[in-house]
TORKOL-4160 file (C-alpha; in steps of 0.2 Angstrom, whole numbers, padded with zeros to 4 digits, m for minus):
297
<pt num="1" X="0001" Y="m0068" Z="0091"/>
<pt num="2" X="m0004" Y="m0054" Z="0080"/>
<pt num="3" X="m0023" Y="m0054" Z="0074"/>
<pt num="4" X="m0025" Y="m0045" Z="0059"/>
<pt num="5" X="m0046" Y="m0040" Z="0057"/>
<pt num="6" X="m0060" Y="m0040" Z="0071"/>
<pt num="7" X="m0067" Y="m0055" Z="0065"/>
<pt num="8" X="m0051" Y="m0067" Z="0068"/>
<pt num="9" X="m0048" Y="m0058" Z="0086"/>
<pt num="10" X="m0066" Y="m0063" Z="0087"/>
<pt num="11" X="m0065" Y="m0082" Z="0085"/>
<pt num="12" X="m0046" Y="m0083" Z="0096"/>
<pt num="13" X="m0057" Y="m0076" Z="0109"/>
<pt num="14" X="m0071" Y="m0091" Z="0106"/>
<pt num="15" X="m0057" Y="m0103" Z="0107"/>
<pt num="16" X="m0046" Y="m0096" Z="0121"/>
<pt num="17" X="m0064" Y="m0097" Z="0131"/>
<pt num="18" X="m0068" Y="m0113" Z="0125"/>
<pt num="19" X="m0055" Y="m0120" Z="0130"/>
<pt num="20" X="m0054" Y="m0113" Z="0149"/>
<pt num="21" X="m0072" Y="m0121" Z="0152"/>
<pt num="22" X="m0067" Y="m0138" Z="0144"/>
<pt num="23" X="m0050" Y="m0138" Z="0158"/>
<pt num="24" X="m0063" Y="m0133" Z="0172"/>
<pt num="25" X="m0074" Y="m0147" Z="0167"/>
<pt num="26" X="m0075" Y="m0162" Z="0179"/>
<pt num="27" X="m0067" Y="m0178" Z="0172"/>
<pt num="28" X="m0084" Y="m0186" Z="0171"/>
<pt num="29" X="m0093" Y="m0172" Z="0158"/>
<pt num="30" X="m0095" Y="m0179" Z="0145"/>
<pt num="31" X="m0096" Y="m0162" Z="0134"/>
<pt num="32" X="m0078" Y="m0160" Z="0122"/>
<pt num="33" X="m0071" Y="m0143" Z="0117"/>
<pt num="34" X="m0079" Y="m0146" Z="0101"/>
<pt num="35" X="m0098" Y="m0147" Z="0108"/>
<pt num="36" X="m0092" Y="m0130" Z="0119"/>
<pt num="37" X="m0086" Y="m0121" Z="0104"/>
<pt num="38" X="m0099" Y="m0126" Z="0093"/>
<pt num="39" X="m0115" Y="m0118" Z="0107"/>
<pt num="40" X="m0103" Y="m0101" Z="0107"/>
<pt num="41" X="m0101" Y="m0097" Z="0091"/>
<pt num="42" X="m0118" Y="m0102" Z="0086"/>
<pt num="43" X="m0122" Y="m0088" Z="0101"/>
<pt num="44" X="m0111" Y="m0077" Z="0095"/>
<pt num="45" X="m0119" Y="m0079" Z="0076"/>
<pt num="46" X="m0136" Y="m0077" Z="0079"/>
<pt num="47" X="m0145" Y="m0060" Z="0088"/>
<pt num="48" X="m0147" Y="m0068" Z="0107"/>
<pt num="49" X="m0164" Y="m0067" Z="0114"/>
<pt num="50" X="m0158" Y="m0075" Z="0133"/>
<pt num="51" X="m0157" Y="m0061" Z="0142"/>
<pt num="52" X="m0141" Y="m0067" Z="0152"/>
<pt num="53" X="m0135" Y="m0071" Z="0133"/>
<pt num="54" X="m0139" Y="m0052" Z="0129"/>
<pt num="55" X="m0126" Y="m0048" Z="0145"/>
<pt num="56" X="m0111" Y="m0059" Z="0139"/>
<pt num="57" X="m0115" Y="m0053" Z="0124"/>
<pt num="58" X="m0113" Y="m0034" Z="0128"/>
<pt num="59" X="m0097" Y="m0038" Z="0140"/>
<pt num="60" X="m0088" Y="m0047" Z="0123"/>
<pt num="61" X="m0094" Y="m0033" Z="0113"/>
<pt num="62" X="m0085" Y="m0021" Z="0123"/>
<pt num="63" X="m0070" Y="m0033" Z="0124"/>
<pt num="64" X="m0069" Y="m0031" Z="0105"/>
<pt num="65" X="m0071" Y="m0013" Z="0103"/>
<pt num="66" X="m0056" Y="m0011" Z="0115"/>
<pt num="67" X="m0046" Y="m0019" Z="0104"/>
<pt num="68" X="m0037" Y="m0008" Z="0093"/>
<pt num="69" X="m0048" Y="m0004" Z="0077"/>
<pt num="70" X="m0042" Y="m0013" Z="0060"/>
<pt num="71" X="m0055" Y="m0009" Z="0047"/>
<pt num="72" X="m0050" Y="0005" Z="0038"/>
<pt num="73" X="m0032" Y="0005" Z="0040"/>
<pt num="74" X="m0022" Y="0007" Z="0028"/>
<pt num="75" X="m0008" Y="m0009" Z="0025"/>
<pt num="76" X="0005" Y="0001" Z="0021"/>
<pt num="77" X="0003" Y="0011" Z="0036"/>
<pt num="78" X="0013" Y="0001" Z="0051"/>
<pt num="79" X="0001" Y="0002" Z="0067"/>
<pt num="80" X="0011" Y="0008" Z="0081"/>
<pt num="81" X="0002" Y="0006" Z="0099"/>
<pt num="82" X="0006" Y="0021" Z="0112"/>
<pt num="83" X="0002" Y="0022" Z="0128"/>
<pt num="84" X="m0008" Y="0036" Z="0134"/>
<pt num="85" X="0002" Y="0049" Z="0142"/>
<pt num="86" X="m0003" Y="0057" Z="0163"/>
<pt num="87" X="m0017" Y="0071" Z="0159"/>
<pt num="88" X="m0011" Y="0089" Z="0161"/>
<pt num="89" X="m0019" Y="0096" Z="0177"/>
<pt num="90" X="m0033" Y="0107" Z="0165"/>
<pt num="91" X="m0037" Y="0088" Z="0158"/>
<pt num="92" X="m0043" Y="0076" Z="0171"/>
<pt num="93" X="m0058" Y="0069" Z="0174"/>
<pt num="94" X="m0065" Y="0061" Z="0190"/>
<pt num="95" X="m0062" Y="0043" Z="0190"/>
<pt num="96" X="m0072" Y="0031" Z="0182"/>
<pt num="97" X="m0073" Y="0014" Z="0173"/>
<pt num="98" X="m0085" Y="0019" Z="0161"/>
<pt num="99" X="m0071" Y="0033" Z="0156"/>
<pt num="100" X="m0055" Y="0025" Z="0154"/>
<pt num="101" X="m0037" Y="0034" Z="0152"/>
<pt num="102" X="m0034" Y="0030" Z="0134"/>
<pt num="103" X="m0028" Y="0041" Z="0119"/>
<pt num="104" X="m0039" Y="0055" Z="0113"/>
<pt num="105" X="m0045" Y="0048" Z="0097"/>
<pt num="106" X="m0049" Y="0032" Z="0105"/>
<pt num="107" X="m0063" Y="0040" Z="0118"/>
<pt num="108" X="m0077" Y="0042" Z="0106"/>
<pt num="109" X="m0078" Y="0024" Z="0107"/>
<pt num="110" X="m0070" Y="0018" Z="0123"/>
<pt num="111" X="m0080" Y="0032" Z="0134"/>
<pt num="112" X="m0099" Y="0026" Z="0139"/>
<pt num="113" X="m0114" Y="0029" Z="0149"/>
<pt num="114" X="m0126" Y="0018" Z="0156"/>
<pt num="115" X="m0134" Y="0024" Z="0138"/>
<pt num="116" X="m0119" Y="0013" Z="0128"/>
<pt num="117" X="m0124" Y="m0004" Z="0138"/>
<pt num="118" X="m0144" Y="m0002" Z="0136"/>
<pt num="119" X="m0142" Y="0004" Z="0114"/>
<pt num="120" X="m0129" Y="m0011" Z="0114"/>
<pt num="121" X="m0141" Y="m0023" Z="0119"/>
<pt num="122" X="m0156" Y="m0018" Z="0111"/>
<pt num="123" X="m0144" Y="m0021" Z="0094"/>
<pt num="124" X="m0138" Y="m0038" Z="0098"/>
<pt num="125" X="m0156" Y="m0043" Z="0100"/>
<pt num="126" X="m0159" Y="m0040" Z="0085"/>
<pt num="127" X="m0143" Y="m0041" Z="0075"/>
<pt num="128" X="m0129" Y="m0053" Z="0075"/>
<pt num="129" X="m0111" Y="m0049" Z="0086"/>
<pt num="130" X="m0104" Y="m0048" Z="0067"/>
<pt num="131" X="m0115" Y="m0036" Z="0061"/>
<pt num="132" X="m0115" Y="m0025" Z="0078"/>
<pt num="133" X="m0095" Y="m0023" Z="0077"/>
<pt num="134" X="m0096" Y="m0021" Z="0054"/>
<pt num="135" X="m0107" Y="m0007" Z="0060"/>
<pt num="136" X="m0097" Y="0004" Z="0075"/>
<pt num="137" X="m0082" Y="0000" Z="0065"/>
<pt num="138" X="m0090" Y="0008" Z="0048"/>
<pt num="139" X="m0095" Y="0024" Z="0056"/>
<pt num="140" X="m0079" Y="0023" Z="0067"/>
<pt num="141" X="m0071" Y="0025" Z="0049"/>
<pt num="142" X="m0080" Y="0040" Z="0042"/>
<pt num="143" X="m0069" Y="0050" Z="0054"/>
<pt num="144" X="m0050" Y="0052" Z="0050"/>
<pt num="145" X="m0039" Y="0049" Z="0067"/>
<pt num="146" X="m0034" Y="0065" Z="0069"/>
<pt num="147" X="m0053" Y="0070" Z="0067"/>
<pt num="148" X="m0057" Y="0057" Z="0083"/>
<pt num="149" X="m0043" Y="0066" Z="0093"/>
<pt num="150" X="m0051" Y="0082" Z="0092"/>
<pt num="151" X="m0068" Y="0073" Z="0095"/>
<pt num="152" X="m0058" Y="0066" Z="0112"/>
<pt num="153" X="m0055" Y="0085" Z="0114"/>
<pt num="154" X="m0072" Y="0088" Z="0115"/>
<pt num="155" X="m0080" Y="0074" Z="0126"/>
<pt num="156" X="m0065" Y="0078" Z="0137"/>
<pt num="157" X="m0070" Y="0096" Z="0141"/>
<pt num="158" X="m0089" Y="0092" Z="0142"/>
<pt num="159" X="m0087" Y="0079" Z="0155"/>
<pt num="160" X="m0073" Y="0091" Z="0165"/>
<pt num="161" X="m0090" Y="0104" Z="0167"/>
<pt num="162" X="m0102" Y="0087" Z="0171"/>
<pt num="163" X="m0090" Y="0084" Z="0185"/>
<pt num="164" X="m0090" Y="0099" Z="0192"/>
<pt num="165" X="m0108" Y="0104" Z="0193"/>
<pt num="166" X="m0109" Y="0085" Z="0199"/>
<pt num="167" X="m0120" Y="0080" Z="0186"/>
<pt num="168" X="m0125" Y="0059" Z="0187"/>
<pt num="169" X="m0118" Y="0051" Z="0175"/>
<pt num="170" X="m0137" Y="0044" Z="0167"/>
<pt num="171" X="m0141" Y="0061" Z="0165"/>
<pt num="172" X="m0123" Y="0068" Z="0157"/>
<pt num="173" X="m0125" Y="0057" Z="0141"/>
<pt num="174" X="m0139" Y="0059" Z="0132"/>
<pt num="175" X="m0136" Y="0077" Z="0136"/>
<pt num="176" X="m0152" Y="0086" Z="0138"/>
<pt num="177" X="m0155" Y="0104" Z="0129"/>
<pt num="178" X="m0153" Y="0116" Z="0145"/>
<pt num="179" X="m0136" Y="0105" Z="0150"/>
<pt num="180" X="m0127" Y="0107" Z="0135"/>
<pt num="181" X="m0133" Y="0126" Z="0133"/>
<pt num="182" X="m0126" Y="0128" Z="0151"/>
<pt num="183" X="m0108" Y="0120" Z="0146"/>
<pt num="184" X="m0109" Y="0135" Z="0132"/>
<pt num="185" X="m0114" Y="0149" Z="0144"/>
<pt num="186" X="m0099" Y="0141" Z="0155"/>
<pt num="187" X="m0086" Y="0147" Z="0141"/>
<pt num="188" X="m0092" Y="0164" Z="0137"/>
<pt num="189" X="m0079" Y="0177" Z="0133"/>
<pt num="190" X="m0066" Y="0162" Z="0137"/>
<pt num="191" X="m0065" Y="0156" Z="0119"/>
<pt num="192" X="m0072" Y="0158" Z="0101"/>
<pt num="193" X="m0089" Y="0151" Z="0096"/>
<pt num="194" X="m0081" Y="0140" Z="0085"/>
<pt num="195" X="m0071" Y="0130" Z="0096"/>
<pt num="196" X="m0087" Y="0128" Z="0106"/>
<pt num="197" X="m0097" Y="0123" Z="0090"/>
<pt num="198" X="m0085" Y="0112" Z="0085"/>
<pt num="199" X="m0086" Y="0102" Z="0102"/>
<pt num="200" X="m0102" Y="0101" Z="0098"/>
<pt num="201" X="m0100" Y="0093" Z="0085"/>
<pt num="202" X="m0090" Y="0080" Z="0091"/>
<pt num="203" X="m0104" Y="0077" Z="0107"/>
<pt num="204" X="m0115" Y="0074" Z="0093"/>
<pt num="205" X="m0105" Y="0063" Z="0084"/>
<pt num="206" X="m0103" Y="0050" Z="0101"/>
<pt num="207" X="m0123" Y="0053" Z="0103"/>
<pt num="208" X="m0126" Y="0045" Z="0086"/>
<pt num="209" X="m0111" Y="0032" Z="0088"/>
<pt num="210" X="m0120" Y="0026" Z="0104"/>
<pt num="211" X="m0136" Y="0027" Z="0099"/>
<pt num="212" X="m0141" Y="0042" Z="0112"/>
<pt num="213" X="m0152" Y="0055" Z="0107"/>
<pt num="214" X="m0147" Y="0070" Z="0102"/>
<pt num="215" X="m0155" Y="0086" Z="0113"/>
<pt num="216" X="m0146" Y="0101" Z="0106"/>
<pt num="217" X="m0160" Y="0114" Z="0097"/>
<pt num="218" X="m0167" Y="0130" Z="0105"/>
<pt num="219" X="m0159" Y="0134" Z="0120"/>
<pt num="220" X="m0140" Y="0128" Z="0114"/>
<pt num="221" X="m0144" Y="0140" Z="0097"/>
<pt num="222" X="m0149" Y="0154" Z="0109"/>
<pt num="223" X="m0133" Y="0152" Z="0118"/>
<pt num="224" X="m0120" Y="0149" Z="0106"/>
<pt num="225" X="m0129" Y="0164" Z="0094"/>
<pt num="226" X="m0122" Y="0175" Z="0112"/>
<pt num="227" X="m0109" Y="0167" Z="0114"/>
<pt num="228" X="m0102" Y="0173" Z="0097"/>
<pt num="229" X="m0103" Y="0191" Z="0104"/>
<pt num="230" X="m0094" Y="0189" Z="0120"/>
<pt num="231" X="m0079" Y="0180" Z="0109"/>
<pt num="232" X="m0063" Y="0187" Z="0118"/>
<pt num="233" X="m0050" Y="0200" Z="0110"/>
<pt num="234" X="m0036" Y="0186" Z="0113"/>
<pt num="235" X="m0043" Y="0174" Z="0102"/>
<pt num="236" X="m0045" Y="0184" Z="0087"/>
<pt num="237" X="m0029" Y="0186" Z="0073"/>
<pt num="238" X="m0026" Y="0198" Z="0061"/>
<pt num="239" X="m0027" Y="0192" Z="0045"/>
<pt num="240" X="m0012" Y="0186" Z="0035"/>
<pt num="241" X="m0010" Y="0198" Z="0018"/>
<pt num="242" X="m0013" Y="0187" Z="0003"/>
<pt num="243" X="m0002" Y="0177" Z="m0007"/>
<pt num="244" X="0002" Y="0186" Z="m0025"/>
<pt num="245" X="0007" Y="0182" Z="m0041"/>
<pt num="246" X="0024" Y="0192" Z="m0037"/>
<pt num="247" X="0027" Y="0181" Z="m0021"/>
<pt num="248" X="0023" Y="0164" Z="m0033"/>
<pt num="249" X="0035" Y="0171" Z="m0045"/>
<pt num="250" X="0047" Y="0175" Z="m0030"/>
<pt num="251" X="0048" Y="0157" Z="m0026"/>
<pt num="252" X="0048" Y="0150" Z="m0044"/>
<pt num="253" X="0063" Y="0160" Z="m0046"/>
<pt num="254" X="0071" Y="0151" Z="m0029"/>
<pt num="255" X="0068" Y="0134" Z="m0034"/>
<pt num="256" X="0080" Y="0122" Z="m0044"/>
<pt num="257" X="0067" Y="0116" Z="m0053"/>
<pt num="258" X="0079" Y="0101" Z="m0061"/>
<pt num="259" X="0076" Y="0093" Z="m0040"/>
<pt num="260" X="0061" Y="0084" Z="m0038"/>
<pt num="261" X="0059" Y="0088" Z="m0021"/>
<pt num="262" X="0060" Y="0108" Z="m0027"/>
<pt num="263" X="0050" Y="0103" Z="m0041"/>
<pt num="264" X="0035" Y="0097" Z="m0028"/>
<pt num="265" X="0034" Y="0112" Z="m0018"/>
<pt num="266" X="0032" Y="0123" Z="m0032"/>
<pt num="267" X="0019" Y="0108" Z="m0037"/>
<pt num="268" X="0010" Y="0110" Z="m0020"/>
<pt num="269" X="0011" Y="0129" Z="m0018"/>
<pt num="270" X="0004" Y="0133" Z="m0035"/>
<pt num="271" X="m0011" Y="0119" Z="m0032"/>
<pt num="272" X="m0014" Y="0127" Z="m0015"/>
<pt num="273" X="m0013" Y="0145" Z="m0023"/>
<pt num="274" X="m0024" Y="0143" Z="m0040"/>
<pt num="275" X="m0035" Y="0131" Z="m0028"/>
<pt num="276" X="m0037" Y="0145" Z="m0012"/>
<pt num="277" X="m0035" Y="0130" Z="m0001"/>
<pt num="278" X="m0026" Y="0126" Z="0014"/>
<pt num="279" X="m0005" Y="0117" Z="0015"/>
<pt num="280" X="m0013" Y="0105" Z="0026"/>
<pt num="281" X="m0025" Y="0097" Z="0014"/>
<pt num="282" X="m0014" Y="0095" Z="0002"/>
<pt num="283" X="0002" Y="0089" Z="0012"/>
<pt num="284" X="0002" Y="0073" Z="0023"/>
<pt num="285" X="0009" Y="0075" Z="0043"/>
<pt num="286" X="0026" Y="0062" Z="0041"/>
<pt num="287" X="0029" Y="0049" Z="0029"/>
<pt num="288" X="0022" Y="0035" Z="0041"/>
<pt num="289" X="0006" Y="0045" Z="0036"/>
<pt num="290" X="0006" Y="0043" Z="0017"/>
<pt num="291" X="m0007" Y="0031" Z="0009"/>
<pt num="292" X="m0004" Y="0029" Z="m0010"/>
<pt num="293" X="m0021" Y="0023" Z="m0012"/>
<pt num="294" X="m0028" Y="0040" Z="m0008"/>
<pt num="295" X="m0017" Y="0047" Z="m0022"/>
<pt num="296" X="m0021" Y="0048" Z="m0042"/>
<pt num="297" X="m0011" Y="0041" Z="m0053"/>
């Protein structure tokens, strides 16, 4: 059966449950499916205030989120589901249910702390399931996937230096300042200081999705303004010599202009050359990819 938004996933779940606890039900009872149905969706409507309605609560909150995310998703993009391939040996983590092996741009939501569990509560006693799920998914959605799979990158790395120094796990998410510094330090002269300031800003972005503060100022400034002096030799390229008019003119000359598909790389070269932008913002991965409605017409 193929649900198509959160919402209806959501209400199958209800029912399904309903259901079960109606079958297990002594003959005698004299409560119907309908009186079930009607006392969990009004639960799961209104913020909970029962503490042991707060729990189930959070347990089908984190049912939902495990399902694959809709909002956002383009309908004439068909949703294939793959499986999550066995880690290299450099990308293994130790064990653990609060870490699942799952794709990399599904770990910004999937991984949690004891942190994740305490922040969902404390919003579903205030706010209603809906409004809990509307929200994760929105800010789920400000990041393209292939923007989450480098976030995954990042969370995947911090944890492998949490493991190995045998941090707990309540103290490895929120990070404190002097942790993440450490995981800095922990890279010097091994890569450039941009790779290590863009897994920060992937740890920050799970931080604010999970409601954890965020502890990076002094110490990790400190440490990433050093790292940037140790970057090694290997990771540095020469730069490319620039694109001229002579080399545009080179290739208008190539081209059949009277085939479209010649006709669009001249398009896309001239755009990325009079722009001084980069191929990869203006062309898409595979056509599976393409979403007309991001295009002008």
């Amino acid at each position: 059966m193929l649900l198509r938004s959160r919402t209806e996933q959501t209400q199958f779940l209800v029912v399904r449950l309903g259901h079960l606890i109606t079958a297990l039900l002594p003959p005698s009872s004299q409560l119907s499916s309908s009186h079930i149905l009607s006392h969990m969706s009004s639960s799961l409507t209104f913020p909970a205030s029962d503490p042991a309605d707060v729990t189930a609560m959070v347990a089908h909150l984190k049912e939902i989120l495990a399902l694959p995310l809709q909002m956002g998703v383009p309908p004439t993009i068909v949703s294939t589901h793959h499986k999550p391939r066995k880690p290299k040996p450099n990308n293994t983590i130790a064990p653990s249910v609060l870490h699942p092996h799952v794709l990399a741009h599904h770990r910004v939501r999937l991984w949690s702390t004891p942190h994740s569990t305490s922040f969902h509560s404390s919003m579903l006693k205030l706010l209603p399931l809906e409004n809990v799920i509307q929200l994760l998914d929105m800010m789920l959605v400000s990041i393209e996937i292939k923007t989450r799979k480098n976030y995954g990158f990042g969370l995947l790395r911090f944890h492998q230096y949490c493991d190995s120094r045998r941090v707990p796990e309540k103290l490895c998410k929120p990070a404190s300042d002097h942790l993440l510094a450490s995981f800095v330090v922990s890279w010097a002269g091994k890569v450039a200081s941009t790779t290590v300031q863009n897994w920060f800003a992937w740890l920050h972005f799970w931080h604010n999705l999970h409601g954890a503060p965020w502890n990076g100022h002094t110490l990790v400034c400190l440490a990433t303004s050093g790292l940037s002096k140790l970057v090694p030799s290997l990771s540095k390229r020469p730069h490319h010599p620039p694109v001229t008019l002579e080399h545009m003119h080179a290739l208008f000359c190539f081209l059949d202009l009277s085939n479209m598909f010649d006709v669009s790389i001249f398009a896309v070269a001239a755009t990325a050359f009079w722009s001084c932008c980069r191929l990869g913002e203006l062309i898409v991965n595979s056509s599976i990819s393409f979403n007309s409605s991001w295009c002008e017409r």
